[in-house]
C-alpha positions in Angstrom: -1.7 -4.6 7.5 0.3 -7.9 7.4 -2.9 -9.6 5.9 -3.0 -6.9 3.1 0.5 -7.2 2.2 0.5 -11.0 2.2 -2.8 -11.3 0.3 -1.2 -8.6 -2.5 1.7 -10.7 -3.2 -0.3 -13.8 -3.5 -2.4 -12.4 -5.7 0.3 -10.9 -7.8 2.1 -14.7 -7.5 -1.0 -16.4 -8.8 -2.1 -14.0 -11.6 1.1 -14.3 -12.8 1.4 -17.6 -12.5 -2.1 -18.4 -14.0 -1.6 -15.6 -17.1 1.7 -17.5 -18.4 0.0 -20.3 -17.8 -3.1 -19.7 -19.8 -0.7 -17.6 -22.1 1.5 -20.5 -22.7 -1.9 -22.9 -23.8 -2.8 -24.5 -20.5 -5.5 -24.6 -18.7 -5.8 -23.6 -14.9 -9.1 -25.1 -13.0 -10.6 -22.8 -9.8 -9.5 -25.7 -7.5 -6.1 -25.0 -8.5 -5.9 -21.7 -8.6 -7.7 -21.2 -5.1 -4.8 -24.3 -4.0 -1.9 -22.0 -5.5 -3.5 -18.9 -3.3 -3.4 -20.7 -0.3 -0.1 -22.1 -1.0 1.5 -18.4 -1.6 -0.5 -16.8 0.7 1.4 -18.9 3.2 4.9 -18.0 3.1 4.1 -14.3 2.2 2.3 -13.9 5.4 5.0 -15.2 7.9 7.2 -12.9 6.0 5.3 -9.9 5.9 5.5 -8.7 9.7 8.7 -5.8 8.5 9.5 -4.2 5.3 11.0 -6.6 2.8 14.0 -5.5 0.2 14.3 -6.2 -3.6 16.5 -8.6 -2.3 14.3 -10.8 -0.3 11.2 -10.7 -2.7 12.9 -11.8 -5.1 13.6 -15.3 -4.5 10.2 -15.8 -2.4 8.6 -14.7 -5.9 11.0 -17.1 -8.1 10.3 -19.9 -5.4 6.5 -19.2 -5.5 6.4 -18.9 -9.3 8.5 -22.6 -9.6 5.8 -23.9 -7.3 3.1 -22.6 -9.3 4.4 -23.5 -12.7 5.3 -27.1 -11.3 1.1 -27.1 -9.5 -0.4 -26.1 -12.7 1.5 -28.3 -15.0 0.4 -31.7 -12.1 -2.7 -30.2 -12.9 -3.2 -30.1 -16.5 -1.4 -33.5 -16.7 -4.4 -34.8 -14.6 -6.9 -33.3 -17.0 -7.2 -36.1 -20.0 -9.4 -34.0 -22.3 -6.3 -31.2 -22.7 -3.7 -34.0 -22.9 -2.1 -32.7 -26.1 -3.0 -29.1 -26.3 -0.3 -28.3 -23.9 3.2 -28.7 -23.9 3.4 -30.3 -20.2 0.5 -32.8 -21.1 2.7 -35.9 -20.3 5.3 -34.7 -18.1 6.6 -31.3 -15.9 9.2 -29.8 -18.4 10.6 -26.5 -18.8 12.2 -25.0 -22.4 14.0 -22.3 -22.1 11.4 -19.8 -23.6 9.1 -20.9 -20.2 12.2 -20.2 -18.3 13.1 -16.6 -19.9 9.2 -15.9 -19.5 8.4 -16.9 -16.3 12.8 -14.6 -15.5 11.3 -11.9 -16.8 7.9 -11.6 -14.8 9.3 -12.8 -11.3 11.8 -10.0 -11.6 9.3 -7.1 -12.9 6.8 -8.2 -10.6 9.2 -8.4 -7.8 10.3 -5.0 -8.7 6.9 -3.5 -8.5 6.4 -5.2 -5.4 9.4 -4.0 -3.7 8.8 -0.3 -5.1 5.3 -0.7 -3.6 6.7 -2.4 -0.4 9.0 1.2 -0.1 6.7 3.6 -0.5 3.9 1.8 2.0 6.8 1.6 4.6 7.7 5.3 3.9 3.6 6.7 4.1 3.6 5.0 7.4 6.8 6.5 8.9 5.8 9.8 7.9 2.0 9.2 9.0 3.7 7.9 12.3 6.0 11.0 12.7 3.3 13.2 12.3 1.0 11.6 14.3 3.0 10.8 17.2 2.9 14.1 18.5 -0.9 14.2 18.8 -0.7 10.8 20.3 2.0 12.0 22.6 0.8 14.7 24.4 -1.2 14.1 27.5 -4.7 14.8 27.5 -6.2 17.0 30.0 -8.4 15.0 32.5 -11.7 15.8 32.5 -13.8 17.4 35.6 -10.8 19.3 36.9 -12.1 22.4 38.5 -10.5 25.6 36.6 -9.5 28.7 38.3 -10.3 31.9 37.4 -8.0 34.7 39.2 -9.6 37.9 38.8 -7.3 41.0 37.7 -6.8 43.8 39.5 -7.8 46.1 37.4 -10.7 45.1 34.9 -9.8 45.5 31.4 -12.6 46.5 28.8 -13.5 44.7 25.9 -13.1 47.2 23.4 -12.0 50.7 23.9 -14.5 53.9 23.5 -12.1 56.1 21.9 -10.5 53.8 19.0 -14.7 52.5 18.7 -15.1 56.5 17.7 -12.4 56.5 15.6 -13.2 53.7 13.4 -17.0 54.4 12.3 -16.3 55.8 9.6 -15.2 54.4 6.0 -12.6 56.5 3.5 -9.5 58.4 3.5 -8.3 60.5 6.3 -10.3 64.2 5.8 -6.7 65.9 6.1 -5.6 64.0 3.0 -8.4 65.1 0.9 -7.7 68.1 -1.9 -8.6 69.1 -5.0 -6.4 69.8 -8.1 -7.3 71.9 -10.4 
């Protein structure tokens, strides 16, 4: 479970991370991208072993989106054949329309992550309470002997007199009359 949770948020952080950056007219190479994976992947799973609040995913998303932005753009600055179709081709800069961007999808992502995170941790507290009791209760062994203690007085299957009773289908014959 840890594994899944980490790889979802690193794969949230990167296609985030790679979509603005793509978005904003840069380029992101499979090298890279694979790099930022590893490098969210990471943190997310030494923090993934308990439920994690809005306030905690936040700032792990904002830091792993500023190390993404700031890996992408040392990136594309290596690349010389996209030196001028991006705005970090000589140096790592941030404008303020990167900065809003990149504000608004750390905290909508982080919001869907933490709504996520609460209803995961909430399907496997109600999983757990209703499976405890199954896991609870003690099995019986098998191969002990069972005792039958026989009755005193044997009692029939079915009795003769409500098996005479029943054969028939319809109303009672008391019940039947005819208006005229």
């Amino acid at each position: 479970m840890r594994l899944l949770r980490a790889a979802a948020f690193a794969a949230v952080s990167v296609m985030l991370g790679v979509g603005a950056h793509a978005f904003a007219g840069g380029s992101v190479s499979a090298v890279s991208a694979l790099v930022a994976l590893l490098f969210s992947f990471g943190p997310a799973h030494a923090l993934a072993g308990r439920e994690r609040p809005l306030a905690v995913i936040l700032p792990m998303l904002a830091a792993a989106q500023a190390g993404l932005h700031v890996l992408f753009s040392a990136a594309h600055a290596a690349e010389p054949q996209a030196a001028h179709a991006h705005g970090h081709s000589a140096a790592i800069t941030i404008d303020l329309g990167m900065l809003v961007m990149h504000g608004w999808a750390v905290v909508l992502a982080a919001i869907w992550l933490a709504r996520g995170e609460a209803l995961l941790w909430a399907l496997i507290r109600r999983f757990a309470v209703r499976l405890a009791p199954v896991l609870i209760a003690a099995p019986v062994p098998y191969g002990r002997p069972i005792t039958i203690v026989p009755a005193e007085h044997p009692v029939p299957r079915y009795s003769l007199t409500l098996g005479h009773g029943m054969g028939r289908r319809g109303p009672p014959g008391a019940l039947l009359t005819v208006s005229a």
